[in-house]
C-alpha positions as CSV (number, residue, x, y, z in Angstrom):
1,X,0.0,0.0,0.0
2,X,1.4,3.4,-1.1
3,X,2.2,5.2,2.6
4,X,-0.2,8.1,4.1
5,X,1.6,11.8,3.2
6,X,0.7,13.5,6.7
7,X,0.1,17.2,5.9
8,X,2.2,20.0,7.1
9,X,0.7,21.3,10.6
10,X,0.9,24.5,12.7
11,X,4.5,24.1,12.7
12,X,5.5,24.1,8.8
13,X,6.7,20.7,9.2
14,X,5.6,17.1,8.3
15,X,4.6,15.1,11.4
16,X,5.5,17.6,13.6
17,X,2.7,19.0,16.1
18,X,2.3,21.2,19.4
19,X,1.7,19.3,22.3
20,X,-0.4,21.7,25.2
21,X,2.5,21.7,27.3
22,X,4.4,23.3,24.9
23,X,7.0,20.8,23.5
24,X,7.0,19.5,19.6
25,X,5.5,15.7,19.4
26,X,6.6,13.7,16.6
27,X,4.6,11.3,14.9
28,X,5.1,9.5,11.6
29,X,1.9,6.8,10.0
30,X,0.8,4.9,7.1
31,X,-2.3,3.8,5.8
32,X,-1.5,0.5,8.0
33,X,0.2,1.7,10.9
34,X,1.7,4.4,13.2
35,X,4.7,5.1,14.9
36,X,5.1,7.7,17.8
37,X,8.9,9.1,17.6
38,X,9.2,11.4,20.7
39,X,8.8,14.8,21.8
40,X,11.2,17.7,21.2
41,X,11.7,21.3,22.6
42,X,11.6,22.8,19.2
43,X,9.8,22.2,16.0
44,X,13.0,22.0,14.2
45,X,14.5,19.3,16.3
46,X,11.1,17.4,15.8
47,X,11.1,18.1,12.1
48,X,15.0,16.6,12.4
49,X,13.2,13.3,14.0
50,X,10.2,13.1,11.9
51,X,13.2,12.8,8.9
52,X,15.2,10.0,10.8
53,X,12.0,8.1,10.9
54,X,11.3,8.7,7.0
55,X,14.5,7.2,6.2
56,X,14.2,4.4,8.4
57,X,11.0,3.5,7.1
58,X,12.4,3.8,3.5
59,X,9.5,6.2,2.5
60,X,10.1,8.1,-0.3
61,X,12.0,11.2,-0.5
62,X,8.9,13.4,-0.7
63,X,8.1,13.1,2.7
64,X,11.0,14.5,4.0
65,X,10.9,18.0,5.9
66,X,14.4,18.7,4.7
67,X,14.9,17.2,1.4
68,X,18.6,18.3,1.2
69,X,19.4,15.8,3.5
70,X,21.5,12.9,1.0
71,X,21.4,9.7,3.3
72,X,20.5,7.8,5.9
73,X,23.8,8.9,8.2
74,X,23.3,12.6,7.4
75,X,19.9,12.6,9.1
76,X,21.2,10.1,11.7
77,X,24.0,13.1,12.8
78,X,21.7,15.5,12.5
79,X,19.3,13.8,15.3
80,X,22.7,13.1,18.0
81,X,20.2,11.2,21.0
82,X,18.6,9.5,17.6
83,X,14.7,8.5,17.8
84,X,12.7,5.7,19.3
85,X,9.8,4.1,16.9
86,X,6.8,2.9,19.0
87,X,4.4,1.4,17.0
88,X,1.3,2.7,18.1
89,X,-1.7,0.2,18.1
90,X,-5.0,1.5,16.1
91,X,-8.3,0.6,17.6
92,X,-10.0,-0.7,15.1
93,X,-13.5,1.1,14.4
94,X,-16.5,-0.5,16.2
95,X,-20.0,-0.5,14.6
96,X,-22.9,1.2,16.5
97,X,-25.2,-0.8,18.1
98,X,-28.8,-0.1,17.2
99,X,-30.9,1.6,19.2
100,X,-35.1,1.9,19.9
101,X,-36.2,4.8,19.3
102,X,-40.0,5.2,20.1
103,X,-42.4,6.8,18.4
104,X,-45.1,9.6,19.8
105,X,-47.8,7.2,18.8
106,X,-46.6,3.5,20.3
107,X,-45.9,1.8,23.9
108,X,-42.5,0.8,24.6
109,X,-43.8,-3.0,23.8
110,X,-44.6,-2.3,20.4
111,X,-40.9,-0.1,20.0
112,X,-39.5,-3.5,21.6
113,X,-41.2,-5.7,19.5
114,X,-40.3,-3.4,16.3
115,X,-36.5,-3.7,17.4
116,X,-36.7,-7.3,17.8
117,X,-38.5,-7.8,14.0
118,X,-35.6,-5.0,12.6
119,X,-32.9,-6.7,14.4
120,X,-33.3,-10.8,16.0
121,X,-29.6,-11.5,16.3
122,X,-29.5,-9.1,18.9
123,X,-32.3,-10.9,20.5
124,X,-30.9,-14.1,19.9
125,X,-27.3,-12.8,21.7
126,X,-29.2,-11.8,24.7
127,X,-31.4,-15.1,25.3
128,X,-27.9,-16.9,24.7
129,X,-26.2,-14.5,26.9
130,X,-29.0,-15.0,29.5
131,X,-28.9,-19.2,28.7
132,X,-24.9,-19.4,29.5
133,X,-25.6,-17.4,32.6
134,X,-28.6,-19.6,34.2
135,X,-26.5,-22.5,33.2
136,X,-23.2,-21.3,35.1
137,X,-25.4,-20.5,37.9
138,X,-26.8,-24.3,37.8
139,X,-23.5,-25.4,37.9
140,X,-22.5,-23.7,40.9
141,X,-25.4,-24.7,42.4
142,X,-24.4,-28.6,42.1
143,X,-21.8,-28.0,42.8
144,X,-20.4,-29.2,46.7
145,X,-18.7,-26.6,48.5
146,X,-15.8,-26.2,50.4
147,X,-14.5,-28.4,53.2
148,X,-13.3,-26.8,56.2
149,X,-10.0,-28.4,57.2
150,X,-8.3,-27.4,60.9
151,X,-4.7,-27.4,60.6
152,X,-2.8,-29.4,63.2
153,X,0.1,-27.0,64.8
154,X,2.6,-29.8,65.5
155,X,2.8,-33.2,64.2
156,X,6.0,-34.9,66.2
157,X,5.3,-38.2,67.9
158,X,6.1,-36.8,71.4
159,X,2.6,-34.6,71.4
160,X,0.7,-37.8,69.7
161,X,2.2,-39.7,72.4
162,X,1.4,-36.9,75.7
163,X,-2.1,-36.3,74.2
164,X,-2.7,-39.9,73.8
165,X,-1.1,-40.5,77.8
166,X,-3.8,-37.5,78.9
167,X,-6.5,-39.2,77.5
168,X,-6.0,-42.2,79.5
169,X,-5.6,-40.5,82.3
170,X,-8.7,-39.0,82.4
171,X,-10.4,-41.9,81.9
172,X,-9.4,-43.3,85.4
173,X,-11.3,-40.1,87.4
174,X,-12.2,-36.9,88.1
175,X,-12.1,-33.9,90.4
176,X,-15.3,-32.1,89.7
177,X,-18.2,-34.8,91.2
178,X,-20.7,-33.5,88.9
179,X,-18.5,-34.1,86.0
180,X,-18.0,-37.9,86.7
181,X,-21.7,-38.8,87.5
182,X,-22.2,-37.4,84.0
183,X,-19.6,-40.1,82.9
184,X,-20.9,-42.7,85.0
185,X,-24.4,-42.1,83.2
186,X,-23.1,-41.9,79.9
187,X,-21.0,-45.7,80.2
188,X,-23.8,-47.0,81.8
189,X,-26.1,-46.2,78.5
190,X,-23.3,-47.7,76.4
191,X,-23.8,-50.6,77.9
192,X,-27.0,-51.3,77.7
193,X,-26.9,-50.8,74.1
């Protein structure tokens, strides 16, 4: 594709345009793509950096600000902290969605119904959207939920071993009277089971 010839701005130069804070940004495109080069104190420096890009895009000579220029490496010394090409990515043009308009003389049910005669894939993307939705939210529905898991603090054999040597004890007796005709009650209906 034959490149984009970017017009001469403000600042007498190809590619070259005033940025509000005053400095001299640099930008060279195509039909396909863009490139921001950098921003410059002065619209001649810019104009210097909007060439360097020219010539390393091999665009044709017309496109250059200062045609005198004879190569590549003159316009390389001319630009002495040389240039930085970032391609700049294009968004690419999004379509307008329709919308319902309604009329002095209907209800919005007959507007709605209009739209969906004028327009039933935008019907049908909403009952699918609607459809995946209910059938995510089935799914989380069956699904079981989390366990809750208590982590043990120590796991040596010496705590196994005391918790174990507790239990035991407590088994033989206890202090609190109350306590151990509770126990006496609840062997006793073991038992007799």
């Amino acid at each position: 594709m034959a490149p984009k010839k970017t017009l001469k701005d403000k600042s007498g130069f190809f590619g070259v345009r005033q940025k509000p804070s005053g400095n001299w940004g640099v930008e060279l495109s195509d039909v396909e793509r863009r490139w921001w080069i950098g921003t410059y104190p002065s619209a001649h420096e810019a104009a210097r950096a909007y060439d360097l890009a020219v010539w390393r895009a091999e665009r044709p000579r017309e496109h250059l600000n200062f045609p005198e220029i004879e190569s590549r490496v003159e316009a390389e010394m001319l630009v002495p902290q040389g240039i930085n090409m970032k391609e700049i990515t294009t968004k690419k043009k999004t379509t307008k969605k329709p919308s319902v308009v309604v009329n002095a003389d209907e209800t919005d049910e007959e507007a709605m119904a209009r739209f969906a005669r004028e327009h039933p894939e935008y019907v049908q993307a909403e009952l699918e959207h609607y459809w995946k939705r209910e059938a995510e939210q089935k799914k989380k529905e069956d699904e079981p939920g989390p366990s809750t898991v208590i982590p043990i603090e120590s796991s040596s054999e010496e705590d196994w071993t005391d918790f174990s040597e507790e239990e035991e004890e407590e088994e033989e007796g206890c202090d609190d009277p109350e306590k151990e005709e509770f126990w006496e009650q609840f062997r006793s209906s073991d038992d007799e089971e």
